[in-house]
DSSP file (Angstrom, degrees, kcal/mol; ACC not computed):
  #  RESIDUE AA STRUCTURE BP1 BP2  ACC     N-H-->O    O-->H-N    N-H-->O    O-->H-N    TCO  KAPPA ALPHA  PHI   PSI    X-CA   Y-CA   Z-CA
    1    1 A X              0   0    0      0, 0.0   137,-0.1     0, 0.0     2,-0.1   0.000 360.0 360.0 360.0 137.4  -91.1  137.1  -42.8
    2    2 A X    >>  -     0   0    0      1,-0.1     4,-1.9     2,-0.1     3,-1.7  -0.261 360.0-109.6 -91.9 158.4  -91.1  140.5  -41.4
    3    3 A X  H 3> S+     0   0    0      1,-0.4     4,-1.0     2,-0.2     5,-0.1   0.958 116.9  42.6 -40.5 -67.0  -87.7  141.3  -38.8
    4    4 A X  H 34 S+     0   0    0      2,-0.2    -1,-0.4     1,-0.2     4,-0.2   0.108 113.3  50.2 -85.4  36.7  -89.4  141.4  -35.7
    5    5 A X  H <> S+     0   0    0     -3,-1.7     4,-0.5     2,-0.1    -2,-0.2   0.748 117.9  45.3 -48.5 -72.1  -91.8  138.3  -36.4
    6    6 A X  H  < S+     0   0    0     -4,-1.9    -2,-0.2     1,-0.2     4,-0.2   0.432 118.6  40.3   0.4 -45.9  -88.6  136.7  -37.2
    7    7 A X  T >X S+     0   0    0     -4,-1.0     3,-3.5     2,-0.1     4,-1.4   0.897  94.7  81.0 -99.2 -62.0  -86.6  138.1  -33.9
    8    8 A X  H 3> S+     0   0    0      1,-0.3     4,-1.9    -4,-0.2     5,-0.3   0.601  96.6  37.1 -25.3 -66.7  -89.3  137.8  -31.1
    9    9 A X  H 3X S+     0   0    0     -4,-0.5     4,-0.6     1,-0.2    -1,-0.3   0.727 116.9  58.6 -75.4 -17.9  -89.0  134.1  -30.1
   10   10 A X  H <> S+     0   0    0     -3,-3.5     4,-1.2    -4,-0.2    -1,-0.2   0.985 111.6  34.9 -55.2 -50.4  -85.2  134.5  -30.7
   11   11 A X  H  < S+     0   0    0     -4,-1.4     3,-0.4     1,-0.2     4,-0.2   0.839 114.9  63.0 -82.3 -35.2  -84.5  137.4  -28.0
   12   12 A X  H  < S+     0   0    0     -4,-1.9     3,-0.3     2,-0.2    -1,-0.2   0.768 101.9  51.9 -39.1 -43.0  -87.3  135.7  -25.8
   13   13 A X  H  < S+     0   0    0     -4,-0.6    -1,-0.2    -5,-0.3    -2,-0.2   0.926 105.4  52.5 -82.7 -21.5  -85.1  132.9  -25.7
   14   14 A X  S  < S+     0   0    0     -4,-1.2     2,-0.4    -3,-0.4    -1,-0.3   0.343  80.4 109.7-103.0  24.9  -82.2  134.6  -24.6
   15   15 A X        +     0   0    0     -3,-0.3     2,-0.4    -4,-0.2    56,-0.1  -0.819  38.3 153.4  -6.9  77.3  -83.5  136.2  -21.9
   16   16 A X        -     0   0    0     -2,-0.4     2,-0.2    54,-0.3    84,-0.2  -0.995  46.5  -9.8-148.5 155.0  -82.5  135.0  -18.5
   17   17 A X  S    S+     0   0    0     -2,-0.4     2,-0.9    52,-0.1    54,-0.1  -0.575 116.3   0.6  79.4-142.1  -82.2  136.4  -15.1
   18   18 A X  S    S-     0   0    0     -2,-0.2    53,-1.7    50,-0.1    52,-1.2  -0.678  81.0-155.5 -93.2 131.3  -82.6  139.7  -14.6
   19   19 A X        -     0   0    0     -2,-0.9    16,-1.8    14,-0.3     2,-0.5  -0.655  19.3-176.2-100.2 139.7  -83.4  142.2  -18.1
   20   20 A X  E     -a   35   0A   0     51,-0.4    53,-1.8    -2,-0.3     2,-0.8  -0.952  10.0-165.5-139.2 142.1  -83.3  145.1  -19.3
   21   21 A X  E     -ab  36  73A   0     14,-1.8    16,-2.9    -2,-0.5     2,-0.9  -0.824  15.0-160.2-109.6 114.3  -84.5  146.3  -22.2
   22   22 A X  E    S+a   37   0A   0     51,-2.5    16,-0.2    -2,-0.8    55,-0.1  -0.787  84.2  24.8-107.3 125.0  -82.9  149.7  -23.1
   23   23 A X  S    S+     0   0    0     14,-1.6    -1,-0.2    -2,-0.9    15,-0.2   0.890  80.7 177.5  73.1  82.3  -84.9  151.8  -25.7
   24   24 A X    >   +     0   0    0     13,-2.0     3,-1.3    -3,-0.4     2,-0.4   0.788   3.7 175.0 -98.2 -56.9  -87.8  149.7  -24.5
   25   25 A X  T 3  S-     0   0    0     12,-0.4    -1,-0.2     1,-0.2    -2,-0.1  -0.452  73.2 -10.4  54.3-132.6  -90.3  151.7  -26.9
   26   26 A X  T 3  S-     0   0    0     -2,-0.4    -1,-0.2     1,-0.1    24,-0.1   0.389  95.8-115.0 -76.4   5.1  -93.4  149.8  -26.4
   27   27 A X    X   +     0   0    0     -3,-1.3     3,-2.4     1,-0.1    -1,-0.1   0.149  66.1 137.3 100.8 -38.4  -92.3  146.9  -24.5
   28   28 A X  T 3  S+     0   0    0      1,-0.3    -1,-0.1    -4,-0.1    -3,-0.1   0.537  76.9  42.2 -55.9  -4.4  -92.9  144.4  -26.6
   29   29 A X  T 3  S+     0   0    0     -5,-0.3    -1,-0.3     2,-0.1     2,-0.2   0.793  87.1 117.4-121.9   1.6  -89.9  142.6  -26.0
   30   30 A X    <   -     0   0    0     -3,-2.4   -18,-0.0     1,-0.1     6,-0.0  -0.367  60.9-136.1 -14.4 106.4  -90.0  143.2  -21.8
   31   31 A X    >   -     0   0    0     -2,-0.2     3,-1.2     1,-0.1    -1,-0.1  -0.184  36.7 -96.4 -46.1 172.7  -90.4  139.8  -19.9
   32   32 A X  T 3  S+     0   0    0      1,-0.2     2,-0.2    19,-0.1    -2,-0.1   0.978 127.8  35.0 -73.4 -39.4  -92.8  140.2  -17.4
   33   33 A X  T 3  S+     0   0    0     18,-0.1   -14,-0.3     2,-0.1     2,-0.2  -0.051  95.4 109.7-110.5  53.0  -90.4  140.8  -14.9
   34   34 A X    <   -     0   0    0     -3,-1.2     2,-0.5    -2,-0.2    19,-0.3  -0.620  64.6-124.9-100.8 165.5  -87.7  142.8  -17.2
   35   35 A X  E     -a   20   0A   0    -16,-1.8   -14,-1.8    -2,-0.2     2,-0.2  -0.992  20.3-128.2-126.5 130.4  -87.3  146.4  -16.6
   36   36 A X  E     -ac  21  54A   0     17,-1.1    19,-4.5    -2,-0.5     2,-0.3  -0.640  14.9-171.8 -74.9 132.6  -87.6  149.5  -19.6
   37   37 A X  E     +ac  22  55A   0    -16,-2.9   -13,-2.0    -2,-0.2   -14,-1.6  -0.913  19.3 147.9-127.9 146.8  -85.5  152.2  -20.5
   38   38 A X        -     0   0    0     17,-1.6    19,-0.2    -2,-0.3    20,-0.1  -0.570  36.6-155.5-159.6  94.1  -86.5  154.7  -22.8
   39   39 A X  S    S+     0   0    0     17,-0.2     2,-1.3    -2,-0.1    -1,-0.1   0.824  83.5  81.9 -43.5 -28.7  -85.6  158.5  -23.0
   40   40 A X     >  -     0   0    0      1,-0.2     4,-1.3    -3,-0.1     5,-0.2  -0.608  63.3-166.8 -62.6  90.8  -88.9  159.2  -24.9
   41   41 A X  H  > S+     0   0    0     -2,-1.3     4,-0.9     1,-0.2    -1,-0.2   0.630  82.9  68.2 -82.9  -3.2  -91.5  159.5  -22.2
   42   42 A X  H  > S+     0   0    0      2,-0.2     4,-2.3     3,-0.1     5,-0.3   0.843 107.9  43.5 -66.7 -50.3  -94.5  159.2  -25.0
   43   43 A X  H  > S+     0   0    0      1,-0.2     4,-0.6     2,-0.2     5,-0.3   0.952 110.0  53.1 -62.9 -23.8  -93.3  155.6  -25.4
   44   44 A X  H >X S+     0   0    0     -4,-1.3     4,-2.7     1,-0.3     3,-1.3   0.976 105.3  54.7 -60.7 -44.7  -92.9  154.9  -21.8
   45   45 A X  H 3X S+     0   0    0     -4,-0.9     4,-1.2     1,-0.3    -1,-0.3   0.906 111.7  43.1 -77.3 -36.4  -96.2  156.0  -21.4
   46   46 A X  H 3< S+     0   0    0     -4,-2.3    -1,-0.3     1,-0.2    -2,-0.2   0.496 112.8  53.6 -84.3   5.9  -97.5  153.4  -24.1
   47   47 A X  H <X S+     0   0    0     -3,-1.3     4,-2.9    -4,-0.6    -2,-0.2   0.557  95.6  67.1-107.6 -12.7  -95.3  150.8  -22.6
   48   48 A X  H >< S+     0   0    0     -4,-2.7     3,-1.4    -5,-0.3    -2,-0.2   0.985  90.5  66.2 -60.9 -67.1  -96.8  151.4  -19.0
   49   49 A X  T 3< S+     0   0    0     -4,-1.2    -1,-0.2     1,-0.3    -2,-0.1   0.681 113.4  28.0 -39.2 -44.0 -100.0  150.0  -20.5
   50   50 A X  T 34 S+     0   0    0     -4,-0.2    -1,-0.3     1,-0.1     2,-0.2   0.746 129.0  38.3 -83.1 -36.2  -98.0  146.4  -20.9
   51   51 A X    <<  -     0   0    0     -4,-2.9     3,-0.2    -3,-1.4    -1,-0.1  -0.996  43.0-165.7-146.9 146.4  -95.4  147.0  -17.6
   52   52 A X  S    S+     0   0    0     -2,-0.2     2,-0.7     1,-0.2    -1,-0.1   0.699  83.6  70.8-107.1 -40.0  -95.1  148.4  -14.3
   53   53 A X  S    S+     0   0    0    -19,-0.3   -17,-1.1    -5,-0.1     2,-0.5  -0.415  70.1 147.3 -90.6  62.0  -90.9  148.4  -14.0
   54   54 A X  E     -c   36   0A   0     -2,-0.7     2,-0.4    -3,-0.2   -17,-0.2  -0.878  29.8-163.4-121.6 139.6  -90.4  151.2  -16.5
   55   55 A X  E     -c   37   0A   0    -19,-4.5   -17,-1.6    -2,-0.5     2,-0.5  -0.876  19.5-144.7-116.6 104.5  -87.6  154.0  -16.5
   56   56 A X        +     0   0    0     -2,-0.4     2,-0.2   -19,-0.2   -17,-0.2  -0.417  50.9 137.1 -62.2 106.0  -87.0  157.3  -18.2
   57   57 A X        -     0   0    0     -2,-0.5     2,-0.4   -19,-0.2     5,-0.2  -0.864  61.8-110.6-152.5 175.9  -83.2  157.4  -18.8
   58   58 A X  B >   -H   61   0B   0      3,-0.8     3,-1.2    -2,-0.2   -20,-0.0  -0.914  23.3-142.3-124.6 129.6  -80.5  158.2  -21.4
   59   59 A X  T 3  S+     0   0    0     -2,-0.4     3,-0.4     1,-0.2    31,-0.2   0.473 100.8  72.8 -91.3  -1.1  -79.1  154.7  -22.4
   60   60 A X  T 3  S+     0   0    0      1,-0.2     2,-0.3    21,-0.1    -1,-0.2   0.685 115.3  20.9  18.4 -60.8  -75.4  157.2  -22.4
   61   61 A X  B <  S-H   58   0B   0     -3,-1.2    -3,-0.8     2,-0.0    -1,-0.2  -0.816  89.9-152.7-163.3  84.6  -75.8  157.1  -18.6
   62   62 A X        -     0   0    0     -3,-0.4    -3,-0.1    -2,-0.3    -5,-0.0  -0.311  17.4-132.3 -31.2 129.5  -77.8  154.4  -17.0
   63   63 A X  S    S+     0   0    0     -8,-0.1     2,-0.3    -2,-0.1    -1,-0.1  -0.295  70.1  84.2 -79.2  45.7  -79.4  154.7  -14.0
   64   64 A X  S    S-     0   0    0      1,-0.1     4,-0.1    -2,-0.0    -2,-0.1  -0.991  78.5 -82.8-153.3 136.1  -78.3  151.3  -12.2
   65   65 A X        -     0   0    0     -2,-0.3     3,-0.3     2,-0.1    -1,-0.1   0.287  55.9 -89.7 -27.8 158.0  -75.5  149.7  -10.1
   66   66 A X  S    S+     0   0    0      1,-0.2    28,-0.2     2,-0.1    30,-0.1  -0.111 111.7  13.9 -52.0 154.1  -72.1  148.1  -12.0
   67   67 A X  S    S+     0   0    0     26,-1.3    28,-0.3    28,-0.4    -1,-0.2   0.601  88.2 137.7  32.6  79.1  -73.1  144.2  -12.7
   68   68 A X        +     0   0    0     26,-3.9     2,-0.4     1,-0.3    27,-0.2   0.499  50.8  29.9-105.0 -28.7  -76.6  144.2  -12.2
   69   69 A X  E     - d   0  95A   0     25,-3.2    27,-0.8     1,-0.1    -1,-0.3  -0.948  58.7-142.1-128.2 165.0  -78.5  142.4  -14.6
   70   70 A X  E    S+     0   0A   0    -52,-1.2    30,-0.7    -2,-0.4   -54,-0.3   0.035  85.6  29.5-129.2   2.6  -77.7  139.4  -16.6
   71   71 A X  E     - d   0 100A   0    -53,-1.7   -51,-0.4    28,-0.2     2,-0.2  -0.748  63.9-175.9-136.4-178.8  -79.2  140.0  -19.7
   72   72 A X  E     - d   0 101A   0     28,-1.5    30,-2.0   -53,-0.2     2,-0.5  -0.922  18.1-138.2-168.0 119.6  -79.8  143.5  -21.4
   73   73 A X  E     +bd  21 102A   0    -53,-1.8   -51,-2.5    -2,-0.2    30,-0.2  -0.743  18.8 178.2 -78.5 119.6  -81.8  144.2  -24.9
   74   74 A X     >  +     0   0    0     28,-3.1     4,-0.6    -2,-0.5     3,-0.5  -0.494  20.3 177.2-119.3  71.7  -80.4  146.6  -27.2
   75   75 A X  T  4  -     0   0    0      1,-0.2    30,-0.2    28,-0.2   -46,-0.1  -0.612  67.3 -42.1 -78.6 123.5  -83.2  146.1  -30.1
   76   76 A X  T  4 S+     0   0    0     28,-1.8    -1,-0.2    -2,-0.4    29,-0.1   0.741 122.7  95.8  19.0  77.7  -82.9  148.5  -33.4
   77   77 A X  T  >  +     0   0    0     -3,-0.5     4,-0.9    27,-0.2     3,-0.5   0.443  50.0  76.9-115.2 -42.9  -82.1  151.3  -30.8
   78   78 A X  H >X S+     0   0    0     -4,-0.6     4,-1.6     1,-0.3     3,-0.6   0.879 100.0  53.6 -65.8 -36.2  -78.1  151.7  -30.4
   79   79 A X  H >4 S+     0   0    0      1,-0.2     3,-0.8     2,-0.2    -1,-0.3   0.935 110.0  37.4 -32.3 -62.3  -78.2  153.7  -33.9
   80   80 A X  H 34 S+     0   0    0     -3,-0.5    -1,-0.2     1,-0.3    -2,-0.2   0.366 113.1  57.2 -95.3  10.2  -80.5  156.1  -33.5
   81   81 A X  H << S-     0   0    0     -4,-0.9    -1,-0.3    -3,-0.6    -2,-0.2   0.614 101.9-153.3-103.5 -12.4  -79.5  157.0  -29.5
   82   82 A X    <<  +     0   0    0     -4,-1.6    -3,-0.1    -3,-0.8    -2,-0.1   0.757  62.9  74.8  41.7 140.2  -75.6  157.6  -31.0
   83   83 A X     >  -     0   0    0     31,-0.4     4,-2.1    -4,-0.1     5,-0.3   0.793  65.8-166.1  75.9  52.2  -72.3  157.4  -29.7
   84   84 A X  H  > S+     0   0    0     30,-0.6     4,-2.8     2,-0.2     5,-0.1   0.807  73.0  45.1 -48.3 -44.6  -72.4  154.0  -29.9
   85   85 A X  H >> S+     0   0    0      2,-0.2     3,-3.5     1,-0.2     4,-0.8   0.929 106.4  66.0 -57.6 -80.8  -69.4  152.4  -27.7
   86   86 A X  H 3> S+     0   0    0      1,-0.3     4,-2.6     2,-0.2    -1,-0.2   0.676 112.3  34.6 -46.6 -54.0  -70.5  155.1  -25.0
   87   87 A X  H 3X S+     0   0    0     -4,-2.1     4,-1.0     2,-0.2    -1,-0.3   0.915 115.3  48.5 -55.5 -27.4  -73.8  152.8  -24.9
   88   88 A X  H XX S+     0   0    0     -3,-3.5     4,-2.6    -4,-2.8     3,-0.9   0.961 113.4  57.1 -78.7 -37.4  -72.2  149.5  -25.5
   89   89 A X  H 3X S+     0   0    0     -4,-0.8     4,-0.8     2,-0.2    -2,-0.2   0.732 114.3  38.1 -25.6 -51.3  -69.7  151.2  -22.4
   90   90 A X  H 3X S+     0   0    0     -4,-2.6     4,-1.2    -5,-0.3    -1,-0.2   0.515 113.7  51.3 -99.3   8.6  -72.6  151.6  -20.2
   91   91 A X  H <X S+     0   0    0     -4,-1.0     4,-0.8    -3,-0.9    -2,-0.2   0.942 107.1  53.0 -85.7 -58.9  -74.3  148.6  -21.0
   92   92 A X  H >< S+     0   0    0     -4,-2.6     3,-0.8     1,-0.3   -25,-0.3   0.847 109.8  61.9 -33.2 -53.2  -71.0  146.5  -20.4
   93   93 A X  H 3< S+     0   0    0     -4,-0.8   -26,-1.3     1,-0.3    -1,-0.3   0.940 106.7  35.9 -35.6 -84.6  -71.2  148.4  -16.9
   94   94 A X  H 3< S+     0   0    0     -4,-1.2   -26,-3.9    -3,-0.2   -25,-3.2   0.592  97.1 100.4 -79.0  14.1  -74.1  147.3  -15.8
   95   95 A X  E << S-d   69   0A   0     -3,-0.8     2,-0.6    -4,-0.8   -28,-0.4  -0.477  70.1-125.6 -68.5 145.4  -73.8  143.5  -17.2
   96   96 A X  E >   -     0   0A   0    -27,-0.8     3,-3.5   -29,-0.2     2,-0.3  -0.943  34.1 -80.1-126.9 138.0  -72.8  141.3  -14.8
   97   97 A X  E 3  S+     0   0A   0     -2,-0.6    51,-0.7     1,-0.3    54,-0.1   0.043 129.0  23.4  37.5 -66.9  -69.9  139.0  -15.1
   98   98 A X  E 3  S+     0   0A   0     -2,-0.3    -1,-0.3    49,-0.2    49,-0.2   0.118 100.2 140.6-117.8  18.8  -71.4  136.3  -17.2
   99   99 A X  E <   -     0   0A   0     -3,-3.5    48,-1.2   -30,-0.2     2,-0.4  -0.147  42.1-138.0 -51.3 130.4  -74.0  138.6  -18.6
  100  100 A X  E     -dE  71 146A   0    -30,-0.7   -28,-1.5    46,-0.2     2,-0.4  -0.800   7.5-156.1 -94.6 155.1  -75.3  138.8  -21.8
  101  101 A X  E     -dE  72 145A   0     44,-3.6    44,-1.4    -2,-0.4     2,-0.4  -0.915  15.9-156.5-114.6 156.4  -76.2  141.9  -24.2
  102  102 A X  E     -dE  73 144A   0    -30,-2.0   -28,-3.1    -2,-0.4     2,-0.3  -0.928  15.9-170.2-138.9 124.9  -79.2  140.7  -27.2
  103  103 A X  E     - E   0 143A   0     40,-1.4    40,-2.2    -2,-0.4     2,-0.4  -0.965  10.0-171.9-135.0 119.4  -78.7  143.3  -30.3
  104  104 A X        +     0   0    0    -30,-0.4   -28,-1.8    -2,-0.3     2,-0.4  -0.969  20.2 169.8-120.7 132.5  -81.3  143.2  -32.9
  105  105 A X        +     0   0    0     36,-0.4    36,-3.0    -2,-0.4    12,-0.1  -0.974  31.1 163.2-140.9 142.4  -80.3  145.5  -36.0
  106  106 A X        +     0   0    0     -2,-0.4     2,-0.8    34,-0.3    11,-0.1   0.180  33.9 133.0-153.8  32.4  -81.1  146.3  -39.3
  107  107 A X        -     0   0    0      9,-0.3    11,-0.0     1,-0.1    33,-0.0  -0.680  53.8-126.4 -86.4  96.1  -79.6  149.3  -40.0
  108  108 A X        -     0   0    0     -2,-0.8     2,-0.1     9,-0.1    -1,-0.1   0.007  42.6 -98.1 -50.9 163.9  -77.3  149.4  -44.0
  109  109 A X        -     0   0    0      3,-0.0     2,-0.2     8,-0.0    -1,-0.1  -0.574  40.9-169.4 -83.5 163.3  -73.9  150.3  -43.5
  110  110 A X    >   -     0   0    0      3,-0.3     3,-2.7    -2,-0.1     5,-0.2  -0.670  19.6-146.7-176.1 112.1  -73.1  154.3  -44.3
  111  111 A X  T 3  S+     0   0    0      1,-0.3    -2,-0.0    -2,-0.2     0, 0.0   0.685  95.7  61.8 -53.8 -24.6  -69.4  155.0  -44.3
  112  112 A X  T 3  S+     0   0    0      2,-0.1     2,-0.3    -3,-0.0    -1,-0.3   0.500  96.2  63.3 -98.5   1.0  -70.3  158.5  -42.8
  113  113 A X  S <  S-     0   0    0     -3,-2.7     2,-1.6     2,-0.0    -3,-0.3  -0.938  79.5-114.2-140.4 167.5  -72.0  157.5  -39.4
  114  114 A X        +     0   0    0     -2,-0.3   -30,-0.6   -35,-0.1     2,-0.5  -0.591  58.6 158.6 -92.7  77.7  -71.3  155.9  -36.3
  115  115 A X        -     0   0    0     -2,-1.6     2,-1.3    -5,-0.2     5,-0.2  -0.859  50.9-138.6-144.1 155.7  -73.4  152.9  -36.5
  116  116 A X        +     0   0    0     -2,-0.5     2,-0.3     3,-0.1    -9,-0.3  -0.509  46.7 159.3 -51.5  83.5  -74.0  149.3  -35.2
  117  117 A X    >   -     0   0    0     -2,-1.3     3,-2.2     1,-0.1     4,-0.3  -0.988  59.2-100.4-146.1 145.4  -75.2  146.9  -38.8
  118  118 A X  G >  S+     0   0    0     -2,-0.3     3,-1.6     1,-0.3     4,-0.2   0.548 118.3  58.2   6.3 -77.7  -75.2  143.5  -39.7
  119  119 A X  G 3  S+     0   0    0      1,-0.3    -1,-0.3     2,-0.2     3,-0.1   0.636 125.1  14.9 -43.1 -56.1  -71.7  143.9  -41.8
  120  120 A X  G <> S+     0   0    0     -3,-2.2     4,-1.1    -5,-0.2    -1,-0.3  -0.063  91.5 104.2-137.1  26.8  -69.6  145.2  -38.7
  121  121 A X  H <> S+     0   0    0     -3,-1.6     4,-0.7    -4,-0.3    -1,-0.2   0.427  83.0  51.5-107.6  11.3  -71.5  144.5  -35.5
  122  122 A X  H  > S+     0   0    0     -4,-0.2     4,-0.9    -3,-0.1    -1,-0.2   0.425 110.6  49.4 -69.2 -28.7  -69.3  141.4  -34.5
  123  123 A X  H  > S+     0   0    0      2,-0.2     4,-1.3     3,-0.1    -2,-0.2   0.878 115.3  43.5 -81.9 -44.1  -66.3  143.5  -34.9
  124  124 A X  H >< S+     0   0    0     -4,-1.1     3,-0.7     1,-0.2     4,-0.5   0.985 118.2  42.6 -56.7 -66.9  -67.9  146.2  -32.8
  125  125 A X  H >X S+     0   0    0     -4,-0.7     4,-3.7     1,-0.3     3,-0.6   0.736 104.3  66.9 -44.2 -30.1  -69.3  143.8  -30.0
  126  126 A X  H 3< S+     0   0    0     -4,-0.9    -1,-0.3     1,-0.2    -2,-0.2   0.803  89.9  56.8 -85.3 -15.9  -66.5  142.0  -29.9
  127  127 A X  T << S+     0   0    0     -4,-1.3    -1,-0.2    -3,-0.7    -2,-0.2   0.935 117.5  39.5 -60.8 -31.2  -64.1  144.9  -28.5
  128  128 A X  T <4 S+     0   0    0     -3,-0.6    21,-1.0    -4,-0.5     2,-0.3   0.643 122.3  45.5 -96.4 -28.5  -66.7  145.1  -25.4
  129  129 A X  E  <  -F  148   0A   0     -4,-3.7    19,-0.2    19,-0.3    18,-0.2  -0.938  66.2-133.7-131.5 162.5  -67.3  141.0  -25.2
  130  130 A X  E    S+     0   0A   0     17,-1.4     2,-0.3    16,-1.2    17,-0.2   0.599  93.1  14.1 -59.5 -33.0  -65.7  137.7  -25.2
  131  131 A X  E     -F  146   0A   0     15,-1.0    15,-2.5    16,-0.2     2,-0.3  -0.874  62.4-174.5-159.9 130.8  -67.7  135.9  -27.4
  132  132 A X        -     0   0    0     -2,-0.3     2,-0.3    13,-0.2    13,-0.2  -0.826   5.0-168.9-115.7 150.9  -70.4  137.3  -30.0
  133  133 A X        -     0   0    0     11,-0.4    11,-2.8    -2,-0.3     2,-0.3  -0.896  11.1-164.0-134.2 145.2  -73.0  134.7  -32.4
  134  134 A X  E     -G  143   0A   0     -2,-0.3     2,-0.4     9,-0.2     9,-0.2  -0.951   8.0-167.6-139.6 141.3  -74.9  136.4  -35.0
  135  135 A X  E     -G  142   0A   0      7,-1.5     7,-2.7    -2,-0.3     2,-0.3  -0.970  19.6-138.5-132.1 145.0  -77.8  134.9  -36.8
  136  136 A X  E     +G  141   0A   0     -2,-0.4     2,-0.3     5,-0.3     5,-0.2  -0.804  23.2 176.4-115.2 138.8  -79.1  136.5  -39.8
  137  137 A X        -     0   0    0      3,-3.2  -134,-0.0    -2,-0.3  -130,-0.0  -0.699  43.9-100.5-116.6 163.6  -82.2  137.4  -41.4
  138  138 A X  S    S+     0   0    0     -2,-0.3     3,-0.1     1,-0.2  -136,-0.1   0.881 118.7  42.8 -65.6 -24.3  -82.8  139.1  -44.4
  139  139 A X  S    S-     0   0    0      1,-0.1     2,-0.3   -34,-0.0    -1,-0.2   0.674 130.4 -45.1 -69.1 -33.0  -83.5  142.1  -43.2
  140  140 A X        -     0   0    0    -23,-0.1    -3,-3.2  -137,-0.0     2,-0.5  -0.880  61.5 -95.0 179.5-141.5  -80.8  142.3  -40.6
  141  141 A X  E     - G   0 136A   0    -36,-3.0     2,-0.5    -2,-0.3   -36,-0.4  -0.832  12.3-129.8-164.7 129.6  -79.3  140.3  -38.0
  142  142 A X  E     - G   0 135A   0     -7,-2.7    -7,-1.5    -2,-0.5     2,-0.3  -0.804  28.0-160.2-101.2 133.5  -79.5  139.5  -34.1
  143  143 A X  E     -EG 103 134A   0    -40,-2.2   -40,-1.4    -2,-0.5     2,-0.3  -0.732   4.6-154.8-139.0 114.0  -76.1  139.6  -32.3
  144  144 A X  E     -E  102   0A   0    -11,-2.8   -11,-0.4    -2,-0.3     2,-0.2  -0.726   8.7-168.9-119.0 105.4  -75.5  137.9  -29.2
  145  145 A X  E     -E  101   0A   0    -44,-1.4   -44,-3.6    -2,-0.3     2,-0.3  -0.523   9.4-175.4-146.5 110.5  -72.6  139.3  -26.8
  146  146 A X  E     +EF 100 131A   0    -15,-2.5   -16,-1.2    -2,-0.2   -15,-1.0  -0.809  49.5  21.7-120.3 149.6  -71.7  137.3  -24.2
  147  147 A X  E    S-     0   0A   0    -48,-1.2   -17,-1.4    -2,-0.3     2,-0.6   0.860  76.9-123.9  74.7  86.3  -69.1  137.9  -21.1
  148  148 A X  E     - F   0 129A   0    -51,-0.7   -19,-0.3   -19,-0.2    -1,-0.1  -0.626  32.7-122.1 -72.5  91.4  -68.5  142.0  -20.6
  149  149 A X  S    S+     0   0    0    -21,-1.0    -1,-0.0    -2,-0.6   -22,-0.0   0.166  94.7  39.1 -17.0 151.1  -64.5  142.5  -20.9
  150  150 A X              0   0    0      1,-0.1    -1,-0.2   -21,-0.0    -2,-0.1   0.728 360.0 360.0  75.1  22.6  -62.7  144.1  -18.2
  151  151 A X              0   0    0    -54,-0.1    -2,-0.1    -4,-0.1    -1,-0.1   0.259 360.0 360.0-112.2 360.0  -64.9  142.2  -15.4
């Protein structure tokens, strides 16, 4: 079964309140009434087709209040935006209290970069939250991060 076949109805299910999906890319994993973040404004523009609440931002420095939403997607993105803890930093920001963050990855480990993968993304998450669940696929594994430290 291919990742995101495999993922969808997971991160769908942990979805509640208000969302945001940062590095939104096409949308597809947007509730109807979730809001997209994307630095790439060619994806934005093919995720407008699907959603109305969509934002051109640097997932580095969010554009939204402390504690605002209650859950937040970071699906195969945190890699390839870089400097991860500074995202997992500004996601924690705007998470609110009892918030959760939904991390979908598939990324191999490589001793030489700064990255989020199966292998070490409980140790990572867990520095920013109180309590992380991982289920694993073969291809990679979705990480759920609950409770933002330091709220």
């Amino acid at each position: 079964m291919e990742l995101l076949e495999w993922a969808f109805p997971r991160i769908a299910a942990l979805a509640r309140g208000r969302v945001l999906d940062v590095g939104c890319g096409d949308g597809r994993f947007l509730p109807p009434d979730g809001i997209g973040v994307d630095i790439d404004r060619e994806r934005l523009l093919a995720a407008r087709s699907r959603w109305a609440k969509l934002v051109q931002a640097d997932a580095h420095a969010l554009p939204f209040r402390d504690a605002t939403f209650d859950t937040v997607f970071a699906n195969r993105m945190l890699n390839a935006a870089g400097r991860v803890d500074e995202v997992l930093a500004e996601i924690t920001r705007v998470l609110r209290p009892e918030g959760t963050l939904v991390v979908l990855t598939r990324a191999r480990r490589k001793p030489e970069a700064d990255r989020l993968d199966p292998e070490n993304g409980a140790t990572r998450l867990g520095a920013y939250f109180a309590a992380v669940t991982v289920e694993r696929d073969a291809d990679g594994a979705l990480f759920a991060a609950r409770e933002p430290r330091g709220r």
